[in-house]
C-alpha positions, 0 to 999 in steps of 0.5 A: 430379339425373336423373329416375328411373323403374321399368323395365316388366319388372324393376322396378329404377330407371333413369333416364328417357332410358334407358326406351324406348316405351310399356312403359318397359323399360331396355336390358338387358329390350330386349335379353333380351325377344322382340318381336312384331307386334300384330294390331290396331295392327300395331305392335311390342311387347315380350312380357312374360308369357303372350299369346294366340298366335293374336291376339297383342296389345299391352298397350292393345289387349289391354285394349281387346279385353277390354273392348269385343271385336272392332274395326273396321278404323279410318277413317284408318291402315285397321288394324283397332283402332277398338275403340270408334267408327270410329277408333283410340286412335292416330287419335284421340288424333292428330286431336285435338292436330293437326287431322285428316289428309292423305295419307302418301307411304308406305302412300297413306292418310289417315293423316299428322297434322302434327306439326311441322318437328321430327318431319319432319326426323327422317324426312328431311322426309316425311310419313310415318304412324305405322306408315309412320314406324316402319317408316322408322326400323326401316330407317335403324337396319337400313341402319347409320344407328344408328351416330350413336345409339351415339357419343352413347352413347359421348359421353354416357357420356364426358361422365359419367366427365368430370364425375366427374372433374372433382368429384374433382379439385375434392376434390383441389384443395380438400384441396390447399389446406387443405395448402398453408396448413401446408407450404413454398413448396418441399414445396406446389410439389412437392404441386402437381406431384404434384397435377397429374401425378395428374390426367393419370393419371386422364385417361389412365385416362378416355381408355383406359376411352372407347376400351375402350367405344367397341371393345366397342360396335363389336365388339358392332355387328358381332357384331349385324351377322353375325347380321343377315347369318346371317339374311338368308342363311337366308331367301334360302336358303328362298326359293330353296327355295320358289321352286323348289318352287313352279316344280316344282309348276307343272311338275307342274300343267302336265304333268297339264293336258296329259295331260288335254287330250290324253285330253279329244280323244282321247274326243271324237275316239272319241265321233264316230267312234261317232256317225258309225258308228251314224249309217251303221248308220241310213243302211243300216237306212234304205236296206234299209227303202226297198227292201222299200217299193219291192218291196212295191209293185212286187209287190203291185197294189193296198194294199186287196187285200192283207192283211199275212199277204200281204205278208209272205209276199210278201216272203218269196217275194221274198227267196228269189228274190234269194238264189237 
């Protein structure tokens, strides 16, 4: 019998394989629960209850943060949930089955631990980080490689119904030979023929139960794949909008920064011209004061004979001669 476990959220039994991820949830909490980023590990969780919306954080992280407060950026994945020491929980509990790490081919850091052939052919034989490996699968799920998940689940389903039937059919066959001791040759034969044209009902009836599940599944893939298509068109959309905006926005900055530089030279272009006119009003002041000097000296004899009332009336006198 299967191992069972309790599912994270809803607290029904399922059985083992079909929890998935730390928080153990069943398909139908996966489907129904949102999923957000955290901020210190960076990867994806299920969001069960009330989280801190400016910090949003997985359920390890959280307790750590409350436990130890604000962590340091980790010495190998770089992220910041080195909570106690220089390395996360992650890199730790990495370094210490597998040795210490070596350089990812995604995010260039030192942040891959070799774990064997089996986990690199699952990225394609990469040597791929934690968050670059999520990442990576998140990808191959997007780009359709998902498919290959869902006939397994078709062919493992399949393979349930088969074995159910197969138990009925051992029922069947063990009843028919507690029947055959007390009937005829003749009535057993016709038992037997009634016995096995059951048995094809019932397989024909498993057939047509697989293809109604495989359509259903392939219908609700496309359905996801409409939505996915929605989604992508709706941000093309915004980034052509942003993209737009943020052309007009330049236009504008453009234009204002053309403006300015103009009316920048058109103010140096007015301040010379002020700086060449009082320079020429200081030329003629020094010109005009030269020729009174020159007067002043070609009228007076000698400079100690002459007092300044004298000389102003000088020049007085000689000022009412060029006029006249």
């Amino acid at each position: 019998m299967a191992a069972t476990k309790v599912c994270g959220n809803c607290n029904i039994k399922h059985a083992s394989a079909e929890l998935s991820g730390p928080q153990h949830l069943c398909k139908e909490c996966r489907r129904t629960l949102p999923n957000q980023k955290c901020s210190f590990c960076q990867i994806d969780f299920y969001v069960i209850g009330e989280i801190n919306k400016s910090k949003p954080a997985c359920k390890k992280c959280s307790e750590y943060y409350n436990k130890f407060g604000d962590p340091k950026a980790c010495d190998w994945c770089k992220t910041p949930s080195a909570f106690k020491g220089s390395k996360c929980f992650q890199c730790k509990s990495a370094e210490e089955k597998y040795g210490k790490p070596s350089r990812c081919e995604g995010c260039k850091k030192n942040a891959y631990f070799d774990k064997g052939l089996e986990a690199k052919k699952k990225v394609d034989n990469k040597a791929l980080c934690l968050l670059c490996t999520l990442k990576y699968k998140k990808e191959l799920h997007r780009s359709g490689k998902f498919k290959r998940s869902s006939a397994e689940i078709v062919n493992s389903k399949s393979s349930a119904k088969s074995k159910k039937v197969k138990e009925s059919n051992d029922a069947s066959s063990s009843a028919h030979r507690a029947c055959k001791n007390k009937i005829t040759t003749k009535e057993a034969e016709v038992q037997v023929d009634l016995c096995g044209h059951g048995t094809m009902d019932d397989k024909s009836g498993q057939d047509k139960d697989n293809s109604m599940e495989a359509i259903l599944l392939t219908t609700q893939l496309k359905e996801e794949i409409a939505q996915l298509k929605r989604q992508l068109d709706t941000r093309d959309r915004d980034l052509i909008e942003k993209a737009k905006n943020l052309n007009e926005k330049k236009t504008e900055m453009w234009e204002l920064e053309k403006k300015l530089q103009k009316k920048l030279t058109d103010q140096g272009h007015e301040h010379m011209k002020r700086i060449e006119g009082m320079e020429q009003i200081i030329r003629e002041v020094k010109n005009h004061n030269a020729t009174l000097s020159k007067k002043l000296k070609s009228i007076t004899p000698s400079r100690k004979s002459v007092t300044p009332a004298i000389a102003t009336s000088l020049l007085m006198d000689t000022e009412e001669t060029d006029s006249t």
